[in-house]
C-alpha positions in Angstrom: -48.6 -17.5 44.8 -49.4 -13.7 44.1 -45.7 -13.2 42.5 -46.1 -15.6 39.9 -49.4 -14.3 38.9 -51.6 -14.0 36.5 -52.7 -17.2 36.1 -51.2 -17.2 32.4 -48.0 -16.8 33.5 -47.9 -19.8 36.0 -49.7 -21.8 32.7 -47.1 -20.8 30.6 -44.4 -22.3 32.9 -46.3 -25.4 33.4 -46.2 -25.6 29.7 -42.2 -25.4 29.7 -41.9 -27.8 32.7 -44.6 -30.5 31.0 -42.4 -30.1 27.9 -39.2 -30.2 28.9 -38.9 -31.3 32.0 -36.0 -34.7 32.5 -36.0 -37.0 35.4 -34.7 -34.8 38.9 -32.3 -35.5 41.3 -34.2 -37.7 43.9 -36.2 -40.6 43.3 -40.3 -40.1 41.2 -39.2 -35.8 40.9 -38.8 -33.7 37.1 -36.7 -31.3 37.2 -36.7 -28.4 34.5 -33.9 -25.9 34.9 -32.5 -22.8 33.1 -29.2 -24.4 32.0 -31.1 -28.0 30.7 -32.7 -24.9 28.7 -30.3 -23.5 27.7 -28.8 -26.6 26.5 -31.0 -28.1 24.8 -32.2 -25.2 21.9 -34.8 -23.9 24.1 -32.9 -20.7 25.7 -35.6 -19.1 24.2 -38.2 -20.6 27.4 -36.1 -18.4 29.9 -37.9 -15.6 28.9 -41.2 -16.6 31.0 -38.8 -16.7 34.3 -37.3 -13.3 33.9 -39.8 -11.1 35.5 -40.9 -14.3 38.2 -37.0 -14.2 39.0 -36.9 -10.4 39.8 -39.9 -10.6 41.5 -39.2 -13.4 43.8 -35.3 -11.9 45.0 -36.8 -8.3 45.0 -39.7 -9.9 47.8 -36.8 -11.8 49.2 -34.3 -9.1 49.8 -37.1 -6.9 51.5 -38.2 -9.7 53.8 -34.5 -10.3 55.0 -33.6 -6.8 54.7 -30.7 -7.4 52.4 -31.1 -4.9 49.3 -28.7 -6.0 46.3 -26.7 -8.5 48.2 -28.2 -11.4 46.6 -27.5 -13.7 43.9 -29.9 -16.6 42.1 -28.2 -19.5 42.5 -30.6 -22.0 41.1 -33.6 -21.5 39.4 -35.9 -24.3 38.6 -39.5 -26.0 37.8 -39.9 -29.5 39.8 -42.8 -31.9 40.2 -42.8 -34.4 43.0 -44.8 -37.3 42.2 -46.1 -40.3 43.4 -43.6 -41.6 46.1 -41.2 -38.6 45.9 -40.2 -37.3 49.6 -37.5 -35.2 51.9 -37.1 -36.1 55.3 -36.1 -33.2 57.6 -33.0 -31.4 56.7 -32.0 -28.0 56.0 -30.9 -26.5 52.3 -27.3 -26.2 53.0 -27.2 -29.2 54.8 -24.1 -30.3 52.3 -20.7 -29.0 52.2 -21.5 -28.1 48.3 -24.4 -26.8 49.3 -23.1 -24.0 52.6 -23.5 -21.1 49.9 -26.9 -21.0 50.2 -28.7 -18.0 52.4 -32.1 -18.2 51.4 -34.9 -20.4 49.3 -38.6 -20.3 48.5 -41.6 -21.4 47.5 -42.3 -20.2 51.2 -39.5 -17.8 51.7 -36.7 -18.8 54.7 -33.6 -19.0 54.9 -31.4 -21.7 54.3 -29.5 -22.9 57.0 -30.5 -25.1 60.3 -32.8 -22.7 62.0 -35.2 -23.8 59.4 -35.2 -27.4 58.8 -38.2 -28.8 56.8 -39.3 -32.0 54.8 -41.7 -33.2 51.7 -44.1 -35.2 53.0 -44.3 -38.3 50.2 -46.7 -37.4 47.4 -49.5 -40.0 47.1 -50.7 -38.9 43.9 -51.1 -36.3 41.3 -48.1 -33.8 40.0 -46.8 -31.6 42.8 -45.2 -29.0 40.6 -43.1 -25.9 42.6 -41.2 -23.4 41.1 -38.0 -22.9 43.1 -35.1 -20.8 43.6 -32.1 -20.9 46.1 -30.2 -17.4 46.5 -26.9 -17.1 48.3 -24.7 -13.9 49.2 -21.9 -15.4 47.0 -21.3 -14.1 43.7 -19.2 -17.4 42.8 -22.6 -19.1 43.0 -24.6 -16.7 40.8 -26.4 -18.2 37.9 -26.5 -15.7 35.5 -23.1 -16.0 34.5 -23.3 -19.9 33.6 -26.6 -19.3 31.9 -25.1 -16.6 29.8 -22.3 -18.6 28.6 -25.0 -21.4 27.4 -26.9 -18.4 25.8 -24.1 -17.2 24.0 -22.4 -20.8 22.3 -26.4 -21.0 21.1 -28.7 -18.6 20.1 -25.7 -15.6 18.9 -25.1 -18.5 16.0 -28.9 -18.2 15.9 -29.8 -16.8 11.8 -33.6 -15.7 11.3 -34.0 -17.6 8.0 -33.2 -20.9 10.0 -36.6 -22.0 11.4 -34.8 -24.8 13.3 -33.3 -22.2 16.0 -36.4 -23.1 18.0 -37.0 -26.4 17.7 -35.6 -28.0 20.5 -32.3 -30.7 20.4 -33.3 -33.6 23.1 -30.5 -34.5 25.9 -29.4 -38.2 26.4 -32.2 -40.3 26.5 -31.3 -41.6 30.0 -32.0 -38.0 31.2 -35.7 -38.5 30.3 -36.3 -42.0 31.6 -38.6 -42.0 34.6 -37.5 -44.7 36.9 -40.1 -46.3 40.1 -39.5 -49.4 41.6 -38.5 -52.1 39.3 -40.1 -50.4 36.3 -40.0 -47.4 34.9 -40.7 -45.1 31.2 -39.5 -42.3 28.5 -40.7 -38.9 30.3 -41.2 -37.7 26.7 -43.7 -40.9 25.7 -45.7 -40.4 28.9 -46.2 -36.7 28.4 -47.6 -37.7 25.4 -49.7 -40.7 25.5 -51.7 -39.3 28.6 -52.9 -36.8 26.4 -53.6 -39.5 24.2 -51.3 -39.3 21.2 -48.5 -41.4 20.4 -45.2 -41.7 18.2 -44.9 -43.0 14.5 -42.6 -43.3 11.8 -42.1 -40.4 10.0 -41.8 -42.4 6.5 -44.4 -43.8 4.9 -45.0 -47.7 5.1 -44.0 -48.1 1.6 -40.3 -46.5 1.6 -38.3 -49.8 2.6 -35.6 -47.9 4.2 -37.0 -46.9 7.6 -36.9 -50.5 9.7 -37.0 -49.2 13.0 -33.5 -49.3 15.0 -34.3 -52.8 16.9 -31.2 -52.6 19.4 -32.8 -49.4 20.7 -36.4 -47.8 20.1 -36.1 -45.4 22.4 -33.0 -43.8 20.4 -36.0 -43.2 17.2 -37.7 -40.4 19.7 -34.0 -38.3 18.2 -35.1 -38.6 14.8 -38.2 -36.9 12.6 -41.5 -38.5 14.0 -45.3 -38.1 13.2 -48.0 -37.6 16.0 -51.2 -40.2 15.6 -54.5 -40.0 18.0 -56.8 -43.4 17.3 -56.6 -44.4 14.1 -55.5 -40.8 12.5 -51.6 -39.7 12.3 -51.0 -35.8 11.6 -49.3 -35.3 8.0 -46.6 -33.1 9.5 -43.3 -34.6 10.4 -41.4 -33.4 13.6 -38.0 -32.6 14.2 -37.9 -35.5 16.8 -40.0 -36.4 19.9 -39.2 -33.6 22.1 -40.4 -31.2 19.1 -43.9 -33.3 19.3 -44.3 -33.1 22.9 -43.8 -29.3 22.5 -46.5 -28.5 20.1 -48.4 -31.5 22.3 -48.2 -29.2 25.2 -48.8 -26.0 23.6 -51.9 -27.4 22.1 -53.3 -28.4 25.7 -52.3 -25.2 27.4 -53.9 -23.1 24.4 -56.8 -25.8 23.4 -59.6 -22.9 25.3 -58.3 -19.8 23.0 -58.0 -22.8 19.7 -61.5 -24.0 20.3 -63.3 -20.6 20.8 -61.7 -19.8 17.4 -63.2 -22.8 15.8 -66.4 -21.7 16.6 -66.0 -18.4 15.4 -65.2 -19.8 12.1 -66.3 -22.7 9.7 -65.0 -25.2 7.4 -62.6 -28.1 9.1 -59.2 -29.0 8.9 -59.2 -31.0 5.8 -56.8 -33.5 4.7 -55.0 -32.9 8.1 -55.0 -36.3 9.0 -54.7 -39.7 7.6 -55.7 -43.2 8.9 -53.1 -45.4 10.1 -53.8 -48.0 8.5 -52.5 -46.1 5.1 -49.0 -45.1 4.3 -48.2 -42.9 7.3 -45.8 -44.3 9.2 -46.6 -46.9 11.4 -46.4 -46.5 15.4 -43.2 -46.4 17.3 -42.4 -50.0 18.9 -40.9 -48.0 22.2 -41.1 -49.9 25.2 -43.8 -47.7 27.7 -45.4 -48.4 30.7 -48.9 -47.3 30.4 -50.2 -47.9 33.4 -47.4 -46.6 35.2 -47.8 -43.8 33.3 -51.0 -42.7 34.3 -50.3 -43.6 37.9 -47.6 -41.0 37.6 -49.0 -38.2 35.7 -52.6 -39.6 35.0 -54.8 -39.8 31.9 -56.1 -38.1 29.1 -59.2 -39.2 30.1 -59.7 -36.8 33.3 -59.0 -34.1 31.0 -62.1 -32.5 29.6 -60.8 -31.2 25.8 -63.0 -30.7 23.1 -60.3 -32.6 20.8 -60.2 -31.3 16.9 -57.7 -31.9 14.9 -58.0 -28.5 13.3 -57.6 -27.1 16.6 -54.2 -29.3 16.7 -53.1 -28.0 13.0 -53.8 -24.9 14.2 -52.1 -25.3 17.4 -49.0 -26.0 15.3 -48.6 -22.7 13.4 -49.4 -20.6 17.5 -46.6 -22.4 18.5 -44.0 -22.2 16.1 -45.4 -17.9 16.0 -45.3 -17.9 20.1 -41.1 -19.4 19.6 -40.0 -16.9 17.1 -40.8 -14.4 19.0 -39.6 -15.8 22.4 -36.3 -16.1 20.0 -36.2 -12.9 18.6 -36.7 -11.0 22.1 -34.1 -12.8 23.0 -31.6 -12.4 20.8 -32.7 -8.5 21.7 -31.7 -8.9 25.2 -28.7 -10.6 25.2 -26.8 -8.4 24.2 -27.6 -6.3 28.0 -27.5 -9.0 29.6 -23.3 -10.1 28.4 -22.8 -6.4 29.2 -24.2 -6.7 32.6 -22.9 -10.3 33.2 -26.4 -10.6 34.4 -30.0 -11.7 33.3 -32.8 -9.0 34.0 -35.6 -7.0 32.7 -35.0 -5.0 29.6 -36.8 -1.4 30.1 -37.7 -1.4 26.7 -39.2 -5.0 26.0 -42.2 -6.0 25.5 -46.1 -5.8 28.2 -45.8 -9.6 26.9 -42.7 -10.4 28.5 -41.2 -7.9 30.8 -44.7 -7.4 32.7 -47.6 -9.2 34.8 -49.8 -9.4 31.6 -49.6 -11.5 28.6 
């Protein structure tokens, strides 16, 4: 869609949806929206929507002929999968719903004079980028997103590297339910990319037996990342932080590897076999197969994998959120004065406009 371009852009919000996205509203759908964002140490990702947001209610408002009279009211990433489907209705077709005027990916309005459906998803990762707007200022986003914004990152203090690294949500937000089966959004992300979860002690330090009652509660707590027989010596915040750098590493692995080749020497000490005193792997209870049925395999991704790519990977993205952060902490400010969420005139090509 020529608003959401360049291509970099869209990349970059597939990287925030494939790393933070929790299980949606209906049935086989993640959803990944600007309050979860917010709520979850990772106001800094609104950034990338900013300019798509203007863009989209500025294209709106001249289609519909309806300058300044409209409001976001939701503002979301969300992938159908396998099984997800809408039958015919319209966007307000709910009493909590009637606010809404207008929606997109294809821009219509709201109401009954333009029912549609989803056909079901067969398979693959349908992923959309959508946004409801309405007339009503009640409804208006910015407001409630601001208030997230400013219990979180106004506490935020530069010398604490942890203001980026993001704090999960309830673990039943990220469990992925189909059928009679289902798995940890988080664990999937990552093990179709081919890593997976370990301890973050060492085998040798008798304190860390593994919560029993609940595995899935150990993806809250500092983990390591292993691939094969390797774990990466760095210890994560918690899983969520993992998946992040997971992410970043796929969407960036191109730019990584052509600075390999540019350079010599490898990676090190970066990684250690499993079978020594690095933690051992994660006993958490995954589907596999269902997870590549849902969001498919590693395998049909053609990566050049290095781990010195991934160490580098590491120190791009923690870079790439400080600054996210820091613009952000430059904005707000306008945006409480405002009581709304916009482009600053004086940001940043790398945020405020097309390019990257």
């Amino acid at each position: 869609m020529a608003l959401v371009r360049p291509e970099s852009r869209a990349q970059e919000l597939e990287f925030v949806h494939r790393s933070c996205g929790t299980a949606g509203y209906r049935p086989s759908v993640v959803s990944t929206s600007l309050p979860h964002l917010a709520a979850t140490g990772c106001g800094h990702l609104l950034l990338p929507f900013v300019p798509v947001r203007e863009r989209l209610r500025d294209a709106v408002e001249s289609a519909f002929s309806c300058h300044f009279d409209l409001f976001i009211e939701f503002t979301g990433l969300i992938s159908w999968c396998k099984g997800a489907s809408i039958g015919w209705h319209s966007d307000d077709n709910k009493p909590y719903l009637r606010q809404r005027a207008f929606t997109d990916v294809v821009i219509y309005t709201a109401d009954n004079s333009n029912t549609h459906c989803v056909d079901e998803v067969t398979e693959g990762e349908r992923l959309t980028l959508t946004l409801w707007f309405t007339r009503d200022s009640a409804y208006d986003e910015d407001p409630k997103l601001l208030s997230f914004l400013s219990q979180t990152s106004l506490n935020y203090e530069p010398v604490h590297q942890s203001s980026y690294i993001p704090l999960p949500a309830s673990d039943i937000m990220y469990w992925f339910a189909y059928d009679h089966s289902g798995f940890d959004i988080r664990c999937a992300r990552v093990h179709i990319l081919g890593f997976s979860f370990h301890t973050s002690i060492d085998e040798d330090n008798k304190s860390v037996a593994p919560a029993e009652d609940d595995p899935i509660e150990l993806l809250g707590k500092p983990v390591r990342l292993g691939r094969g027989d390797d774990v990466f010596d760095k210890v994560f915040a918690n899983g969520l932080h993992a998946l992040q750098v997971v992410q970043f590493y796929y969407w960036k692995a191109p730019e990584l590897s052509a600075k390999r080749k540019q350079t010599s020497g490898g990676s090190g000490t970066v990684c250690c076999p499993v079978s020594q005193s690095r933690g051992t792997k994660l006993p958490l209870p995954c589907n596999h197969g269902l997870e590549q049925t849902i969001f498919g395999s590693h395998k049909n991704v053609e990566i050049d994998f290095e781990w010195s790519d991934f160490e580098l990977a590491v120190s791009m993205w923690e870079n790439y959120s400080e600054e996210l952060q820091r613009k952000l902490l430059t904005f707000l400010p306008y945006w409480l004065s405002s009581e709304a969420i916009f482009i600053v005139s004086s940001c940043s090509p790398q945020v405020c406009t097309e390019g990257n």
